[in-house]
KEKE-3310 file (N, C-alpha, C; in steps of 0.2 Angstrom, whole numbers, plus 5000, padded with zeros to 4 digits):
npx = (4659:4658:4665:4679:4680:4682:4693:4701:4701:4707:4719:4723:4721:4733:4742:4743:4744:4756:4764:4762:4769:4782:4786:4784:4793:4807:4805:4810:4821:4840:4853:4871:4884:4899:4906:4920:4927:4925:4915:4903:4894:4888:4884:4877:4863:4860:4855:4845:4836:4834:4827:4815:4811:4809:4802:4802:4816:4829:4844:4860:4875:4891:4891:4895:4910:4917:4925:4926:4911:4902:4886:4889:4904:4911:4924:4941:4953:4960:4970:4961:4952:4959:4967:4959:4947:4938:4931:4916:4916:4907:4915:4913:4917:4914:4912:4921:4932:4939:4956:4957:4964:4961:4960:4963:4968:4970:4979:4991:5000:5009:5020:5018:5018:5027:5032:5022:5010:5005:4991:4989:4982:4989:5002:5000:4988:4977:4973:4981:4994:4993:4992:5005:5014:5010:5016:5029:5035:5035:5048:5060:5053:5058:5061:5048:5040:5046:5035:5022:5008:5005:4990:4978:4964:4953:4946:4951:4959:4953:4948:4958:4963:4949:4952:4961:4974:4983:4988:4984:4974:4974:4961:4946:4937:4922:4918:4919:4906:4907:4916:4919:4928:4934:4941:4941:4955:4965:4965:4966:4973:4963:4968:4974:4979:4984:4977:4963:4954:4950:4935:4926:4918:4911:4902:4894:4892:4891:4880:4866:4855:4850:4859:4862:4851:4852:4864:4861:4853:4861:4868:4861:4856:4869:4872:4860:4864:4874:4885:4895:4910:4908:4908:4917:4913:4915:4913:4921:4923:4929:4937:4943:4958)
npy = (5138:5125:5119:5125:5118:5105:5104:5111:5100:5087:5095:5092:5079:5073:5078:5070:5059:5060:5062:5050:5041:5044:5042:5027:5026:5029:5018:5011:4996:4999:4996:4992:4999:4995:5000:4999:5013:5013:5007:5013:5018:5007:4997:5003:5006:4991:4992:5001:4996:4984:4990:4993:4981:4976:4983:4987:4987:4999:5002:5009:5018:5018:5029:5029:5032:5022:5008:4994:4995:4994:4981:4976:4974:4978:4976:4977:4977:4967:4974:4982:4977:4966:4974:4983:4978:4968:4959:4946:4937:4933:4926:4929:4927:4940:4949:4947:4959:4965:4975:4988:4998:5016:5032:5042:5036:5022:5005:4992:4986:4986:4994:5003:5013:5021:5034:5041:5049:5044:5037:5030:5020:5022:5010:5007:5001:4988:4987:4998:4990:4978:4983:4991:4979:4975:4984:4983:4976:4977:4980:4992:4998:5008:5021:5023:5025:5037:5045:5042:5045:5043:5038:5042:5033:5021:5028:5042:5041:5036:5050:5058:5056:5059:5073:5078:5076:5067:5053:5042:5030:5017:5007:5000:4990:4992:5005:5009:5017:5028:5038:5051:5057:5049:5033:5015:5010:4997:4981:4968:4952:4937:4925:4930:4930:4940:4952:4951:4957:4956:4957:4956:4951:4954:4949:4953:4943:4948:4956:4965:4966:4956:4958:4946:4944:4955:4953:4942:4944:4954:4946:4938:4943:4948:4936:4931:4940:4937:4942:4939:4929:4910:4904:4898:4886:4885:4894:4906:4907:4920:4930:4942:4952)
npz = (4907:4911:4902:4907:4921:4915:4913:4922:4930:4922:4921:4933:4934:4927:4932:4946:4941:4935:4946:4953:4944:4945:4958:4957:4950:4956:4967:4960:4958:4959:4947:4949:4935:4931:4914:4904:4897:4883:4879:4885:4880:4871:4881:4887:4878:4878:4892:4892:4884:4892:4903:4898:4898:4908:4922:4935:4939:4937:4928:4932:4926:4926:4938:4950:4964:4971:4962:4967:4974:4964:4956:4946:4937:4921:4910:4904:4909:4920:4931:4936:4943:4952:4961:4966:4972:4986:4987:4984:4966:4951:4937:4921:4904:4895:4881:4865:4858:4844:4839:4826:4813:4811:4801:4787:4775:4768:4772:4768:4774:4791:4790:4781:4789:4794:4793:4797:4808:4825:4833:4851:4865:4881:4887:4899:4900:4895:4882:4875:4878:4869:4858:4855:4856:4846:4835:4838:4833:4821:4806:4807:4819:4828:4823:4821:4834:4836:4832:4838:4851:4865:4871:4885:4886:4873:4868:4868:4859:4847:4847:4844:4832:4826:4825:4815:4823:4821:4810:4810:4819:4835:4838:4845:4838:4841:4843:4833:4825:4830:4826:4818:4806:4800:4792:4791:4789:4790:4795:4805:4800:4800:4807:4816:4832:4840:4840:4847:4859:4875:4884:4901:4913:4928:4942:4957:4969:4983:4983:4987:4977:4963:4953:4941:4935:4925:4919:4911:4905:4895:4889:4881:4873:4866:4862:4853:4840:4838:4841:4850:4852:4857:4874:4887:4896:4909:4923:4935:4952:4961:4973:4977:4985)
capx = (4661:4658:4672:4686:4681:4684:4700:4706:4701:4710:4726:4724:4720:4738:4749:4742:4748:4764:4768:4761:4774:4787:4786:4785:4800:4809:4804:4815:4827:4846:4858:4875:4885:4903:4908:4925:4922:4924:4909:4898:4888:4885:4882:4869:4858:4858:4851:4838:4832:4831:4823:4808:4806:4810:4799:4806:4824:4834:4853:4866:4881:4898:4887:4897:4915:4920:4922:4921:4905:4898:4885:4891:4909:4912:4932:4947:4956:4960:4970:4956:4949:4963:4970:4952:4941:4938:4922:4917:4915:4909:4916:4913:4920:4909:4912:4929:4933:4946:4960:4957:4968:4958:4964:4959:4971:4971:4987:4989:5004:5010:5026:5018:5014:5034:5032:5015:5008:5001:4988:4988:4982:4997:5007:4997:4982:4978:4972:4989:5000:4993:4993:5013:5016:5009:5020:5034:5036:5038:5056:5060:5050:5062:5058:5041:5039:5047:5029:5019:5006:5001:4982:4974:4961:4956:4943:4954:4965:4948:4945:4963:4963:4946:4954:4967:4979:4987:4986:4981:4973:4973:4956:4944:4930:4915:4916:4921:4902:4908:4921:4916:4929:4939:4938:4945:4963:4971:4962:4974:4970:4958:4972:4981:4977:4987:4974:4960:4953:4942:4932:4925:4910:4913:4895:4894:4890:4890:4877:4859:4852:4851:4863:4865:4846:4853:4868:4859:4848:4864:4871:4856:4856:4872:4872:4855:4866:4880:4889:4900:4912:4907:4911:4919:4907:4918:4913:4924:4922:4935:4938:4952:4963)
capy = (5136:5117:5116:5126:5114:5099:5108:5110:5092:5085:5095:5090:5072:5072:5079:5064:5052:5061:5059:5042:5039:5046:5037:5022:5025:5029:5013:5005:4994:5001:4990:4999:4995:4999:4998:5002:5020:5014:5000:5016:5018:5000:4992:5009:5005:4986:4995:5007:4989:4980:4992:4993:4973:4975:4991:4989:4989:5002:5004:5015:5015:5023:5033:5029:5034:5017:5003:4991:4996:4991:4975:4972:4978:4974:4979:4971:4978:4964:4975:4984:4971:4963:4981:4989:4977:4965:4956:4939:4938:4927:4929:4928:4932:4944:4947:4948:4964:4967:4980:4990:5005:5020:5035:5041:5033:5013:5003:4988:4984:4990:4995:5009:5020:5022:5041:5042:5047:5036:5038:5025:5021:5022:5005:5004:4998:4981:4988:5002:4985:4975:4987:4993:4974:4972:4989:4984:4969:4980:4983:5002:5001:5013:5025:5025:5026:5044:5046:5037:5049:5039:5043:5039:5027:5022:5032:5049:5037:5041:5057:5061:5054:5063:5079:5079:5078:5061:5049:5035:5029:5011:5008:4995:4989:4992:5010:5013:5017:5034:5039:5054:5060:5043:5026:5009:5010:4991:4977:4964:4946:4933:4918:4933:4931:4945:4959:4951:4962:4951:4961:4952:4952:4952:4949:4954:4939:4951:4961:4962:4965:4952:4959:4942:4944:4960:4950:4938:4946:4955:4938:4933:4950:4947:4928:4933:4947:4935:4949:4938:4922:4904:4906:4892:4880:4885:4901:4905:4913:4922:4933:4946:4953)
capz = (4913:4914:4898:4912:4926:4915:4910:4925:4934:4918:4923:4938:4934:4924:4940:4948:4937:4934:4954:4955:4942:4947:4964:4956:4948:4964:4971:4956:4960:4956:4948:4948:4932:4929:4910:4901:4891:4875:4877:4891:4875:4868:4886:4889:4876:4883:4898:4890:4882:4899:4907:4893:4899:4917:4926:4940:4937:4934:4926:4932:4921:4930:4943:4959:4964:4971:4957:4972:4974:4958:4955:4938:4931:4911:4909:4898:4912:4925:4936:4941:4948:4958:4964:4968:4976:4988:4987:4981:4959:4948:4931:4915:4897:4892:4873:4863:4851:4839:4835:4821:4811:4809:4797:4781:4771:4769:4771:4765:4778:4796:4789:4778:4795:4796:4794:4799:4816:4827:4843:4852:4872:4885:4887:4906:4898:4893:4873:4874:4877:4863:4849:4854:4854:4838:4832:4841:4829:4813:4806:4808:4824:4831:4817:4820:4839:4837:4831:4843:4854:4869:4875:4891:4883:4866:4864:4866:4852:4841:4847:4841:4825:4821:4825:4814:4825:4820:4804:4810:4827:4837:4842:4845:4834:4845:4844:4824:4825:4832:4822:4810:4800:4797:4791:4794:4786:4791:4798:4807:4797:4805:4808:4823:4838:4843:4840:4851:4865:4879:4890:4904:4918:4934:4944:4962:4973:4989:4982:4990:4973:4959:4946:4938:4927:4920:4914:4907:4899:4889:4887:4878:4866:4861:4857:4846:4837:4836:4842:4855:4852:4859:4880:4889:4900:4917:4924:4941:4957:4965:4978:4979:4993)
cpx = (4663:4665:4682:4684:4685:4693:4705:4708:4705:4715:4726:4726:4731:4744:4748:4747:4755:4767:4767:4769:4780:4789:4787:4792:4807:4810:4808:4822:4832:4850:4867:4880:4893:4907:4914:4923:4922:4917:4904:4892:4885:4880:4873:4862:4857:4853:4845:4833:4829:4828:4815:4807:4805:4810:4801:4814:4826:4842:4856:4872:4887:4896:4890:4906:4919:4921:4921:4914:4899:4894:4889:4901:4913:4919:4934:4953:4957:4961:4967:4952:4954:4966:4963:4949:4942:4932:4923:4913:4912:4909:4918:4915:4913:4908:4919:4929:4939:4948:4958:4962:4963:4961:4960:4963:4973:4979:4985:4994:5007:5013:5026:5015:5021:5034:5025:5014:5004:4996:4986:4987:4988:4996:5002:4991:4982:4978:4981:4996:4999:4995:5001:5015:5018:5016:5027:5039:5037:5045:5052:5054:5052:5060:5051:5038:5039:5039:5023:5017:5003:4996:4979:4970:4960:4951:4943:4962:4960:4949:4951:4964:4959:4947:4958:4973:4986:4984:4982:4981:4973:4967:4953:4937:4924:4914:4917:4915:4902:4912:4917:4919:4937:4935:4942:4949:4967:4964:4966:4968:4967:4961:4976:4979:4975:4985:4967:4957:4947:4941:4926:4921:4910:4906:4897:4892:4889:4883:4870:4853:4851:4855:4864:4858:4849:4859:4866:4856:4853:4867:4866:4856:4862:4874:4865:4859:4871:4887:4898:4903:4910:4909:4910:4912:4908:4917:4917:4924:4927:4933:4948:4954:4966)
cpy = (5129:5114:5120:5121:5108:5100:5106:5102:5090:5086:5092:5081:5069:5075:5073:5060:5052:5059:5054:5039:5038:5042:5032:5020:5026:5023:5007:5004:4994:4996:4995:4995:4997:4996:5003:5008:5017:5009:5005:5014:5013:4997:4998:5006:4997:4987:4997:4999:4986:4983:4993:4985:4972:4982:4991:4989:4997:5004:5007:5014:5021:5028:5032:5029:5028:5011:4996:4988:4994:4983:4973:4977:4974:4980:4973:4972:4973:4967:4980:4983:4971:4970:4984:4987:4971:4957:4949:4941:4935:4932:4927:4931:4935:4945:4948:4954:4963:4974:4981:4996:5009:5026:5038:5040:5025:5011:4994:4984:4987:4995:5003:5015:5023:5031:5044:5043:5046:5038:5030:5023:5018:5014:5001:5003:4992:4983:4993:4994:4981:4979:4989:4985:4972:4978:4988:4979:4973:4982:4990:5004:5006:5020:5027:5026:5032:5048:5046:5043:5046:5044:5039:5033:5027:5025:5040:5045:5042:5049:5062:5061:5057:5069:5080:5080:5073:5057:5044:5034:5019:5010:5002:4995:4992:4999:5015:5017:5026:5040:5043:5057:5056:5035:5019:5011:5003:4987:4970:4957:4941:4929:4924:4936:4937:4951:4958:4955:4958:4954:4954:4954:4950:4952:4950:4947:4941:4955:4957:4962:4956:4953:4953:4942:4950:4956:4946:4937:4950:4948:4935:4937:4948:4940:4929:4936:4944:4937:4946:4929:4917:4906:4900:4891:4884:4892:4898:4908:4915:4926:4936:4949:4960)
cpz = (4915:4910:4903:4916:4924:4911:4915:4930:4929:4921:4928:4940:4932:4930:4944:4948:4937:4942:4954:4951:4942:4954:4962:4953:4953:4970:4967:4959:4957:4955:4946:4942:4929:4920:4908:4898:4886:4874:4883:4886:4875:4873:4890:4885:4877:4889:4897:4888:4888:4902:4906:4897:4908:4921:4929:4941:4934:4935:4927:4929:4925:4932:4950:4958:4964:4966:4963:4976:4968:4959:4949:4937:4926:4911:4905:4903:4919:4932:4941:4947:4954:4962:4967:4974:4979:4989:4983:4974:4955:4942:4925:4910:4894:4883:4871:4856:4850:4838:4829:4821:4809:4806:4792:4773:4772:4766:4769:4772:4784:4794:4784:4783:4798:4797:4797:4809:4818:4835:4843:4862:4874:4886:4894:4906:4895:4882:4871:4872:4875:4857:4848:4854:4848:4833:4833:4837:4824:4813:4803:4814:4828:4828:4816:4828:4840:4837:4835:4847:4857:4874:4881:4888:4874:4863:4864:4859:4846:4841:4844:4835:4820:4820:4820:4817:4823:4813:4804:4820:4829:4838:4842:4838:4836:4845:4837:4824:4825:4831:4816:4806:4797:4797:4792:4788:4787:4795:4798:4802:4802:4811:4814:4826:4842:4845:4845:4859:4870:4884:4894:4910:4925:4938:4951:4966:4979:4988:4984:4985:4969:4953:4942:4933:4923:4915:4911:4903:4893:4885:4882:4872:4863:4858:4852:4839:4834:4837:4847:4852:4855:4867:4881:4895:4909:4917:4931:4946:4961:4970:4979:4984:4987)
residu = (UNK:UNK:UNK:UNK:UNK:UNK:UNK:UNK:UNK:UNK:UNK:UNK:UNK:UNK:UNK:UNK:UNK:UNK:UNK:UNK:UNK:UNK:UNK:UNK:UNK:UNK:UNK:UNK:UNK:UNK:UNK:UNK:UNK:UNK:UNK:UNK:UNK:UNK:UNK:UNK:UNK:UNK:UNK:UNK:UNK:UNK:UNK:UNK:UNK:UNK:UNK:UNK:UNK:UNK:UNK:UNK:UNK:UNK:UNK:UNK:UNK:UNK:UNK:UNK:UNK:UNK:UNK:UNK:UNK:UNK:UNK:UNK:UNK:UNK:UNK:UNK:UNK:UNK:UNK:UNK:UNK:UNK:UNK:UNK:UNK:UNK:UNK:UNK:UNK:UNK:UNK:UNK:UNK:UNK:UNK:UNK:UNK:UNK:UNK:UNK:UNK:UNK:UNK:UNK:UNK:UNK:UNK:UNK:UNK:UNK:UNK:UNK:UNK:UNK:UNK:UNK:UNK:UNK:UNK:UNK:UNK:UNK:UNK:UNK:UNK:UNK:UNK:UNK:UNK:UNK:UNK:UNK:UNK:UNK:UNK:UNK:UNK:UNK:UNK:UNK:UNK:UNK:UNK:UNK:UNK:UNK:UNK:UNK:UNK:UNK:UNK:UNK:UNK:UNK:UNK:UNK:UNK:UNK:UNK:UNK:UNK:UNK:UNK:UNK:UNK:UNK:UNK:UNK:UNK:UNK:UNK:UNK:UNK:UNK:UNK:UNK:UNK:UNK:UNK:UNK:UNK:UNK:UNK:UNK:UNK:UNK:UNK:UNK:UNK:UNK:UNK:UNK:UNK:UNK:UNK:UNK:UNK:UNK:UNK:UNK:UNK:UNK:UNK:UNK:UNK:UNK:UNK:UNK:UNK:UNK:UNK:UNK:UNK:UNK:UNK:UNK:UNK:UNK:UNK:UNK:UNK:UNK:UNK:UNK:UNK:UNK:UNK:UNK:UNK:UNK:UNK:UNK:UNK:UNK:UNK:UNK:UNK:UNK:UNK:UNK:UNK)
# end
């Protein structure tokens, strides 16, 4: 009889704690964080970290309708920004990725994708209207456009490439990681510029949080990791209309 009693105080003991904790988790404070798709993952598990060091915080990652509304938005996409929202910014270069070729056939030059088909994100993206730049520049461009399967972003580039639906995809680096049934095929050379992708940090200064430790604390993960180029001294605050 004494071993049910201490049975059931025990359960009982453990619903306690589960409401206490639950509460206390409720009592955390949201930070909202709007990240490009192709970087939701990367910049998550940044979050799942911060939140192990800071109990009280918690990271919402593109959970709100309006991006306006966001403390943090991490894009490469400027005119989100200047079209979206109104509020005051400060902004930083976040990190810089690169173009890559994915496929599963390695080239050694652009010009060997002349019959080859190509996923690549629409023109009205910032990564879409680098990588048709850089293609736009091959002789028999004309001959290879025919080809050309523009995708909403670049991670329906992958998701097309891994389907077999296409030969070869445009994609960025940061999410090669995701890629299962192709490999890097082209990798632009160091010295050109051209293939550069810079995604950028836009911090809320209207916001009644502090969203500015969570960006610091990624700032500081990826200068560890080495993961981000050198960033200029001048940060800027703006204000759009």
């Amino acid at each position: 009889m004494k071993r049910w009693i201490f049975l059931i105080l025990a359960i009982i003991m453990i619903l306690i704690f589960g409401v206490i904790k639950s509460c206390q988790r409720g009592k955390r404070e949201i930070i909202n964080v709007y990240a490009d798709r192709e970087i939701e993952i990367f910049v998550g598990k940044l979050a799942k970290k911060y939140e192990r060091v800071d109990k009280k915080t918690e990271i919402k990652i593109n959970a709100l309708n309006s991006i306006d509304n966001y403390d943090i938005i991490l894009t490469n996409e400027d005119s989100k920004i200047k079209d979206s929202i109104k509020k005051k910014y400060e902004i930083k270069d976040f990190f810089e990725d690169n173009l890559v070729i994915i496929g599963r056939r390695k080239i050694e030059n652009l010009s060997q994708m002349l019959t080859s088909s190509i996923a690549i994100p629409n023109y009205k993206t910032n990564i879409g209207k680098i990588g048709l730049d850089i293609l736009a520049k091959v002789e028999g461009f004309q001959e290879m456009a025919k080809k050309i399967q523009y995708k909403d972003d670049v991670m329906s580039s992958l998701e097309s490439v891994d389907l077999y639906e296409v030969d070869y995809a445009f994609v960025t680096s940061k999410i090669l990681p995701l890629a299962k049934n192709s490999e890097i095929c082209y990798i632009f050379p160091e010295n050109i510029g051209r293939n550069k992708i810079l995604y950028k940090a836009y911090i809320n200064l209207e916001s009644n949080k502090n969203p500015k430790r969570f960006y610091d604390f990624i700032e500081e993960e990826l200068a560890e990791k080495n993961q981000n180029k050198p960033k200029s001294e001048k940060n800027k605050v703006i204000k759009t209309n």
